[in-house]
BARO-594148 format. One record per residue (C-alpha): residue in three letters; x, y, z. Coordinates in steps of 0.1 Angstrom, whole numbers, plus 5000, padded with zeros to 4 digits. Example, Ala and Ser with C-alpha at 12.3 -4.5 7.8 and 13.67 -1.06 7.14 Angstrom:
% residues 2
ALA512349555078
SER513749895071
This chain:
% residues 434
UNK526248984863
UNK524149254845
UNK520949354844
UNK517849094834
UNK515549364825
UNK515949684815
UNK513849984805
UNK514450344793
UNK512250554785
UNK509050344784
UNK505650534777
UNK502650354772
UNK499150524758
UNK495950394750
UNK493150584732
UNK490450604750
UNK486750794739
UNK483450784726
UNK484150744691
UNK485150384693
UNK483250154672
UNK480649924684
UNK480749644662
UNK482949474640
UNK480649614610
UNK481449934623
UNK484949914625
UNK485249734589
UNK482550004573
UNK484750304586
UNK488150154589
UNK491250364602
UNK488950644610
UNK487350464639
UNK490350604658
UNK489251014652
UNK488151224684
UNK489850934708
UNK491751114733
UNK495150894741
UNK495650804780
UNK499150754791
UNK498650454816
UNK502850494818
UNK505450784813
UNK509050804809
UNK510250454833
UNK513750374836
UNK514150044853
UNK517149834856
UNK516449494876
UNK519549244881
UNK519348894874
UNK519448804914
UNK516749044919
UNK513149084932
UNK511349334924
UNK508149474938
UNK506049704924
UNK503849894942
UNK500550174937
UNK497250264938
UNK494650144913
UNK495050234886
UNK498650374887
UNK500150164861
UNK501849824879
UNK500149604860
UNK500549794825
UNK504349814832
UNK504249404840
UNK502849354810
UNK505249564789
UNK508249404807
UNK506349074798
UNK506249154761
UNK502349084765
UNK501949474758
UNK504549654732
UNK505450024749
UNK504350334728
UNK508050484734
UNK511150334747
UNK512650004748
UNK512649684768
UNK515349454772
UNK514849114785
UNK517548824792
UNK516048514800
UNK513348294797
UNK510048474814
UNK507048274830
UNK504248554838
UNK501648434864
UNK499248724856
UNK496548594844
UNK496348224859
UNK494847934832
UNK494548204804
UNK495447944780
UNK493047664796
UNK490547584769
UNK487347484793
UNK486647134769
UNK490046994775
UNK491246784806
UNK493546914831
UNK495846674817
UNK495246804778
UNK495347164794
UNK498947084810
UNK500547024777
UNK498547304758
UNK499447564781
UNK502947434785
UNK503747484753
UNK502547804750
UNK505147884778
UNK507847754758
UNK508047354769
UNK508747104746
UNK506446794748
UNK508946564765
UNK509446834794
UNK506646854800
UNK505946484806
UNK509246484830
UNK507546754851
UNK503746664844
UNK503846404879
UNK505446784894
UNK502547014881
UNK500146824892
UNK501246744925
UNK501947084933
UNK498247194922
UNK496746954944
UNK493746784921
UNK495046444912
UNK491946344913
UNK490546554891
UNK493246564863
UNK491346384836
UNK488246594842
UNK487046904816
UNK488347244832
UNK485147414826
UNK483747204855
UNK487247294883
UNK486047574908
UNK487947924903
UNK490647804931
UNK491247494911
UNK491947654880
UNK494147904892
UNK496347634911
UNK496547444882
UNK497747744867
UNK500247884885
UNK501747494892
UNK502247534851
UNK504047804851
UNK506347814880
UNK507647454866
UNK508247594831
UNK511847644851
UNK511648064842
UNK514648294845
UNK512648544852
UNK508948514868
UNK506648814866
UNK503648774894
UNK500249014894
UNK498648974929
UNK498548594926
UNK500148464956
UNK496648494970
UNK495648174950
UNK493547884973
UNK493447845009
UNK496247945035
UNK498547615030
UNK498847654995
UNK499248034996
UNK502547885016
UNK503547664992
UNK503347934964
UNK505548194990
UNK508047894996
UNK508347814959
UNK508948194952
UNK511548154982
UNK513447884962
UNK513748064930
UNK515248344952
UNK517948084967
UNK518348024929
UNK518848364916
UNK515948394895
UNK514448764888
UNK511448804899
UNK508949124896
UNK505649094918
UNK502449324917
UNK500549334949
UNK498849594970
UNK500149435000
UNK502949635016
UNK503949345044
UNK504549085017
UNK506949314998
UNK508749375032
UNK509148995037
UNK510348925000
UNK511449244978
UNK515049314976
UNK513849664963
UNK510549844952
UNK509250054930
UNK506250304933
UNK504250414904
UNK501650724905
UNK499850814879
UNK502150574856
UNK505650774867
UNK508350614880
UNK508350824922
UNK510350594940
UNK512550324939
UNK514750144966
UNK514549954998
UNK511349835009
UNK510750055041
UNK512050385022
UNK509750294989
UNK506750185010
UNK507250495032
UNK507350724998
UNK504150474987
UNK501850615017
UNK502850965014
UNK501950944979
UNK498250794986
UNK498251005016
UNK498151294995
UNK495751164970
UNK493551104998
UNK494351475010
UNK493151634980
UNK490051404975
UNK488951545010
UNK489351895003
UNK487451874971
UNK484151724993
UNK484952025022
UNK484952274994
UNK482052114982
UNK480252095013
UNK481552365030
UNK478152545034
UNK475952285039
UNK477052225076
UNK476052505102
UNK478552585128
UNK476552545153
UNK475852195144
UNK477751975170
UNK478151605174
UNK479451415204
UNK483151285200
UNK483051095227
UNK486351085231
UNK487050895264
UNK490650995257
UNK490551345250
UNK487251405262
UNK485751695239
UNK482551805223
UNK483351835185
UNK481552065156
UNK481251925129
UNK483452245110
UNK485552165139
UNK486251825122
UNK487151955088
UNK489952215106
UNK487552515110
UNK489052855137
UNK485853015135
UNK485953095173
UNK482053095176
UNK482852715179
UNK485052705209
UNK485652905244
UNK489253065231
UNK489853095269
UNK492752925262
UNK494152865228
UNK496152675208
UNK498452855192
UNK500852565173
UNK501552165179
UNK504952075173
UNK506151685163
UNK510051685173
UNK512751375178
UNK516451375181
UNK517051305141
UNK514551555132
UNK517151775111
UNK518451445093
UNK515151325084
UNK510951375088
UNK510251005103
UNK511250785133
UNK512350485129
UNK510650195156
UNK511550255191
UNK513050605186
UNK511150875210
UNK508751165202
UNK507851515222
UNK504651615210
UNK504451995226
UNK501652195230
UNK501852565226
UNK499352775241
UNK497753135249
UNK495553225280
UNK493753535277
UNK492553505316
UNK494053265340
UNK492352915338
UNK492152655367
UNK489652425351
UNK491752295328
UNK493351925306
UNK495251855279
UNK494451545260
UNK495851395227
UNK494751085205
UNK497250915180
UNK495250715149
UNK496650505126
UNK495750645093
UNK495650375076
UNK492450235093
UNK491050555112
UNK491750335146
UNK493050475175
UNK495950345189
UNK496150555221
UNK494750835240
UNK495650995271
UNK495651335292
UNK496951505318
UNK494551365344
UNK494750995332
UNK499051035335
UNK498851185373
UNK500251545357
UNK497351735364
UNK497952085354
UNK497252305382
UNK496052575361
UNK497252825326
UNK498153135322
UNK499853345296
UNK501653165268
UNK503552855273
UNK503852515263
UNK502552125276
UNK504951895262
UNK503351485263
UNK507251275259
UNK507250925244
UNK510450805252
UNK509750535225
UNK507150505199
UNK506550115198
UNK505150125163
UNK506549955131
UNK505650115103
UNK502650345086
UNK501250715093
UNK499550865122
UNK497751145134
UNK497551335166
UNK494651525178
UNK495051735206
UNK492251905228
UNK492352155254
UNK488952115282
UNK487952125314
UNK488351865337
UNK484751705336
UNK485051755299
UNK481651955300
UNK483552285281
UNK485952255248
UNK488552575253
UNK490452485220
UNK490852175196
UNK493152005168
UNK491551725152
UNK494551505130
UNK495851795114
UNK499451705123
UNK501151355114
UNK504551215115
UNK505550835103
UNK507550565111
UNK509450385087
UNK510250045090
UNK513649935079
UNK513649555085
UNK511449225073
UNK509049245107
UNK505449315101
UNK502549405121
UNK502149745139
UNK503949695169
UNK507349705170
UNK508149465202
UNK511649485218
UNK512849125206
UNK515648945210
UNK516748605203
UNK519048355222
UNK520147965221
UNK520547865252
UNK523047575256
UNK521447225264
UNK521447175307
């Protein structure tokens, strides 16, 4: 069938600095030079895309990583500094809703001027005008100036224009937002029927469970590169370790910062009913200084294992999980738990937290080296990345013998259309009428 839209090679730059004029007499008085000492920024590099015509196509970043730059290039709104764009098809883009609406003219005058911007002759647009403004929902207000519709108004109006321009290919930036919850349905279903059609269709959104639901693939940009590209639960998996990262290094640029501002002797409660630990603050950031803790016991390494470890780094929902504990006693210790805490990263909640007193397995007491291992013979969880803490006290929590605060993770990867973060054993039946 071939591809709808391709791209090879596609750079995009834009010069960005403090010697940009600052008014139009500026710019006429010194002309072509206006552009000297502006540094370009490369909002894309080097993307090679190939989207079929039955495709849809999600793409997916961070701020500021280039989606909406590369919608606009496939768009033609935005010509690429290198590389070429190929386009087969007619192209409605719903990225910026109403862009076209002049605020003096009538919904009604509005229909036909933006219409025909989009590529509608006059008498289309009066077969599908009843259409576009059914579907916007403001009948009433059709012969009324757009400068006085309210923001969800306009927008409706707008996207009922372009989704009944009849595209080939519809290009949507974080739009299916629009109005209250019943239209947000309508605009899904109506992106559902140009699927059942075979349309192409490339969506912007930050929302990960939307792709899941309607993406046939996705693609991840960072820092305007091309990192991923593929199934939704693989690209969305390869979209959290890339902001994971980003987050990573943003942190360890405040600890450096910081790192002597805190004393170690500065402690704050966790209260961690699950783990049940007192924390220092150096503690938190991943600190060993052993002025912190009673090394009584010691925690020498935390290991994350499941049966498909040596095929790949996540589970899959429902698979199982050993988290093991290895340890070192300098004495023997009696007065001892083992706790742990899984968090979902990407909220900081905690999901659960346990320890060897709250599962009946009290340990009767440590010595030498050795290892606790806590088995999850399934982790009920759908998709994202977690953290374990794990925390080595005394029974009445009162003394803190060693302590790992999040500084391990593993993820699970959803392969299918659910959402949500539990991944509930489900099964479906049709019983025969009794």
């Amino acid at each position: 069938m071939g591809s709808a839209i391709r791209l090879d090679g596609v750079s995009k730059s834009f010069l960005i600095g403090s010697d940009r004029p600052a008014s139009l007499k500026e710019r006429i008085v010194r002309g072509r030079r206006s552009t000297s000492g502006s540094a370009p920024f490369w909002a894309l590099r080097d993307v090679d895309l190939a989207i079929e015509t039955w495709q849809t196509v999600g793409l997916l970043g961070h701020n500021g990583s280039g989606k909406s730059t590369l919608l606009k290039v496939v768009g033609g709104i935005l010509s690429p500094t290198k590389g070429t764009v190929e386009r087969h098809g007619r192209i409605a883009s719903l990225l910026e809703l109403g862009a076209g609406f002049h605020p003096d003219l009538t919904g009604r005058e509005n229909v036909f001027l933006n219409g025909a911007i989009l590529g509608l002759s006059q008498q289309e647009l009066r077969s599908r005008f009843d259409a576009i403004v059914e579907f916007a929902e403001i009948e009433q207000f059709i012969d009324t100036p757009v400068r006085s519709y309210s923001s969800g108004m306009y927008m409706r109006l707008g996207f009922a224009v372009a989704v009944n321009v009849d595209p080939d290919i519809l290009l949507i930036d974080e739009v299916l937002s629009v109005g209250d919850e019943t239209f947000q349905r309508k605009c899904l279903d109506r992106v559902r029927q140009f699927q059942k059609d075979g349309r192409t269709i490339v969506v912007v959104t930050h929302s990960a469970d939307l792709l899941r639901q309607i993406a046939d693939s996705v693609a991840v940009l960072d820092g305007g590169r091309l990192v991923a590209y593929g199934p939704p639960g693989e690209a969305i998996r390869s979209f959290r370790e890339h902001l994971l990262e980003r987050q990573l290094d943003r942190q360890a640029v405040v600890d450096e910062r910081h790192a002597q501002e805190i004393p170690e002797s500065a402690a704050t409660d966790a209260g961690g009913a699950s783990v049940g630990t007192r924390q220092t603050a150096t503690e938190a950031r991943g600190s060993t200084q052993e002025g912190n803790r009673d090394l009584a016991v010691r925690i020498d390494s935390i290991e994350l294992l499941h049966d498909r470890l040596a095929e790949r780094s996540y589970l899959l929902p429902g698979e199982g999980l050993t988290i093991a504990v290895h340890y070192t006693c300098r004495e023997r210790i009696d007065d001892v738990t083992i706790g742990l805490s899984i968090v979902n990263l990407a909220d900081g909640k905690e999901l659960f937290g346990t320890n060897t007193e709250y599962l009946d397995a009290p340990l009767a007491y440590l010595e030498g080296s050795g290892t606790v291992c806590f088995d999850l013979a399934a982790v009920p969880l759908l998709d994202g990345t977690f953290a374990v803490t794990v925390g080595i006290v005394s029974r009445d929590f009162g003394r803190v013998y060693d302590w790992s605060e999040q500084r391990h993770r593993f993820e699970v990867m959803n392969p299918s259309r659910s959402v949500g973060v539990v991944a509930l054993p489900v099964t479906v039946s049709q019983p025969a009428d009794r």
